[in-house]
N, C-alpha and C positions, 0 to 999 in steps of 0.2 A: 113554444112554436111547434104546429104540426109537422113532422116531415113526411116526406114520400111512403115511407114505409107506413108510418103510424096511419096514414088516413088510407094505405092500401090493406092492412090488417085490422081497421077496425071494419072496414066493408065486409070482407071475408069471415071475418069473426059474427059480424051479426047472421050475415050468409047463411052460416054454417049452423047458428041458435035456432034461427024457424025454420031445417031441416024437419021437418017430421020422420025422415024414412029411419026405417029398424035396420040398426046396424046387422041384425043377424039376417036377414035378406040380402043386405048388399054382400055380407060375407059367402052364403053362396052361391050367387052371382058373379062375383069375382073371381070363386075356385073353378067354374064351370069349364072357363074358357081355353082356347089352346095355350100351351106353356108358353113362357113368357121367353123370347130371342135373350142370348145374354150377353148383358150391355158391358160389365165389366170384364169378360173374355174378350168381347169386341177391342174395347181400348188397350187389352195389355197383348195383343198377338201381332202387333206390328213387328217392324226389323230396327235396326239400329238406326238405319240412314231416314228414318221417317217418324215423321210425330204424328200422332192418331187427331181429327179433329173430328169434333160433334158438332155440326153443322143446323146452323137455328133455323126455324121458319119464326117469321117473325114481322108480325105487321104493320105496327106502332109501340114506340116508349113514351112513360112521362115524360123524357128527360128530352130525345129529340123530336117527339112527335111521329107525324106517317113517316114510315120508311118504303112501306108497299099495300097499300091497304085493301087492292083488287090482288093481290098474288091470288095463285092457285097452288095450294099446299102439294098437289100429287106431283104437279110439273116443275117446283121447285124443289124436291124431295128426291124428285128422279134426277134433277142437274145436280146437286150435293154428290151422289153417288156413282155419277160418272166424273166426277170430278178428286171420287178415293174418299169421302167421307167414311168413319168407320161407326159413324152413329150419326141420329136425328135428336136435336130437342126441338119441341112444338111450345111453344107458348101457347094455353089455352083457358089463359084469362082474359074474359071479355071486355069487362069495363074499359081499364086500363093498358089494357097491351090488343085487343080488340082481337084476340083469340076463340077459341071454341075445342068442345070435343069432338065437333065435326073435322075441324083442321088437321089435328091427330091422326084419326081412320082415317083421315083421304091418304095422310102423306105414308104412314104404315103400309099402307096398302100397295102402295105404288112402287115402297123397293123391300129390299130383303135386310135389311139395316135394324139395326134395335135400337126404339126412340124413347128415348128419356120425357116423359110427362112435366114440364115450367110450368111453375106456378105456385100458388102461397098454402102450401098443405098446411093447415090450423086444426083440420078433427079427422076424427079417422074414416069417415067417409070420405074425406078426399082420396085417403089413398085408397078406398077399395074403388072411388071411381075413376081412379088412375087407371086399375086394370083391366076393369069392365071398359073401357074406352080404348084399351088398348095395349097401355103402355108397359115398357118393358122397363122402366124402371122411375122413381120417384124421386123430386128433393124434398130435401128438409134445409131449411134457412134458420142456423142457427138464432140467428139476431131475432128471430120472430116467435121461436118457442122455448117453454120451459124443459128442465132438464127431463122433468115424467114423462111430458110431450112426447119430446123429440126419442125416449128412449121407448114409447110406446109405440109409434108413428114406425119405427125402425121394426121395431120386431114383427109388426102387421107387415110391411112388407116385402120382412123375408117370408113369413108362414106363405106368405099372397106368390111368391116364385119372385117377387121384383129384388134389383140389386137398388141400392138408395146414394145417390148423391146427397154427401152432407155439405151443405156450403159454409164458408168460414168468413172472417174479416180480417182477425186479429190474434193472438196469439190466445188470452182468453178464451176464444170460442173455438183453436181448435182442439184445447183442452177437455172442453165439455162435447166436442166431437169425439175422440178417441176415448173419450169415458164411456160413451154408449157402444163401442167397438167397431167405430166407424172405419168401412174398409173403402169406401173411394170418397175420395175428399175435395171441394173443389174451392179456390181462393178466389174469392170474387175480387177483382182491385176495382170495380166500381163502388165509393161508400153510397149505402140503402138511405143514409139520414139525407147526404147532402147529392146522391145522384154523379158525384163527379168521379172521374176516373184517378188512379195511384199508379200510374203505371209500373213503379220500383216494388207494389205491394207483393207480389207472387214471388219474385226473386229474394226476397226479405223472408219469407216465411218458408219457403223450400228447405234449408236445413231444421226447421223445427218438426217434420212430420216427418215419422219411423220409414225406415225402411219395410216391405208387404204391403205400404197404403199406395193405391193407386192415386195420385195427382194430378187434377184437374185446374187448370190454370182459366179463369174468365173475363172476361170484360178488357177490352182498351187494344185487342190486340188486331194489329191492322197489316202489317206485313213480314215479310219473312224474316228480318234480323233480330225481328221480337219474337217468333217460333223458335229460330235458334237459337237466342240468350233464355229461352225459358225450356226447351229441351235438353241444354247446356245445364240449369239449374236441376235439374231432377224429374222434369214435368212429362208424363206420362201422352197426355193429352190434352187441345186445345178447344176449351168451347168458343164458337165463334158464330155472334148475329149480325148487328148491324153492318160489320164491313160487306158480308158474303150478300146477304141479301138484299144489299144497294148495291153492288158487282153489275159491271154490263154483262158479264160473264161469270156466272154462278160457279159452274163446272174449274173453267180454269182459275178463280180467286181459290176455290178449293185445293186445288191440284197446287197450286203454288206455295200455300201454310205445309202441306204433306210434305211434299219433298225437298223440304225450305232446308232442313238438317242434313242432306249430301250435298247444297248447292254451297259449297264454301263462297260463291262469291253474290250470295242472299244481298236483297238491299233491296228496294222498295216491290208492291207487286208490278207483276207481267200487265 
């Protein structure tokens, strides 16, 4: 049976085969541009009483369908950050998530925030057009690449200035994450095959990852008593889409995952 993942990476993969362009163009093209904001200083300069979130734009899922599919990347970009985001990810795959590299530059543009590039990097043109677009930092999805990949893919974008989220599932894969010297790490609890969320997933795999890796907790997380039991677990910081970006209130859904960890008396959002 096809899953979600498989018929999202065979797109991408053929995508990426009738590429013509020379990777030695894209490469200086890439190095050209201003330095790249840095994403992993971002998430680790918080305080005690706060957990850092990285605040999605974010259009459409497989899984739920439209979440917003008229948003405007700048104006939603600039609510995340009055609301204490400490980072942006843009989903900028079209097909499926109904993204762009337009989405990107607009919401870059609009704060001072360092935004993490979503999406299914498979060759290394992805990631040199992660930074020509903007981005100040790359994933890599474990589940989707081989170990050469994923350790080539990494080291392009350190040379490129970008910091690289390696995303994980399972304890296997964060094995071969820390094999490549993976230093910020994030747990997806949505599984890629089946789309559904684990909510116990992050809190489960938190003592398996060293101490120096920063800890990026994803998927499932909708209000404050789950920021605190995963700030509680080790978690650095929170990526957060679909709850923030279906918010009547952008700003303050943000402001309430931030500060969730002083509020001892956390329990559902404001």
């Amino acid at each position: 049976m096809t899953t979600y993942l498989d018929h999202i990476l065979v797109a991408h993969r053929e995508t990426a085969s009738l590429d013509g362009r020379l990777l030695e163009g894209l490469l200086d093209s890439a190095s050209s541009g201003e330095p790249p904001r840095g994403f992993i200083q971002a998430l680790a300069g918080g305080t005690s009483d706060e957990i850092a979130v990285i605040a999605e734009v974010k259009r459409r899922s497989p899984s739920r369908g439209d979440l917003d599919t008229g948003l405007d990347p700048a104006i939603v970009a600039g609510q995340y950050a009055t609301g204490g985001a400490a980072c942006l990810s843009v989903l900028t795959d079209e097909s499926f998530f109904g993204g762009s590299a337009g989405d990107l530059r607009a919401a870059r543009l609009a704060v001072d925030l360092p935004v993490l590039r979503k999406d299914f990097t498979v060759d290394a043109r992805d990631v040199c057009d992660a930074r020509i677009m903007g981005a100040d930092a790359v994933l890599l999805i474990v589940a989707a690449l081989d170990d050469q990949e994923m350790a080539d893919f990494y080291a392009l974008s350190t040379e490129l200035g970008m910091d690289t989220l390696v995303e994980v599932h399972d304890e296997s894969e964060l094995e071969r994450a820390l094999a490549i010297g993976a230093s910020l790490v994030g747990v997806n609890q949505r599984d890629l095959v089946t789309f559904e969320v684990d909510p116990g997933r992050a809190t489960r795999m938190a003592p398996l990852i060293p101490e120096g890796v920063v800890r990026v907790a994803e998927s499932g997380i909708k209000d404050k008593a789950t920021a605190v039991a995963l700030k509680q677990a080790g978690y650095h910081a929170l990526l957060v889409g679909e709850s923030l970006v279906t918010a009547g209130d952008r700003a303050a859904a943000v402001r309430a995952l931030c500060q969730s960890v002083g509020d001892r008396t956390a329990g559902d959002p404001d």
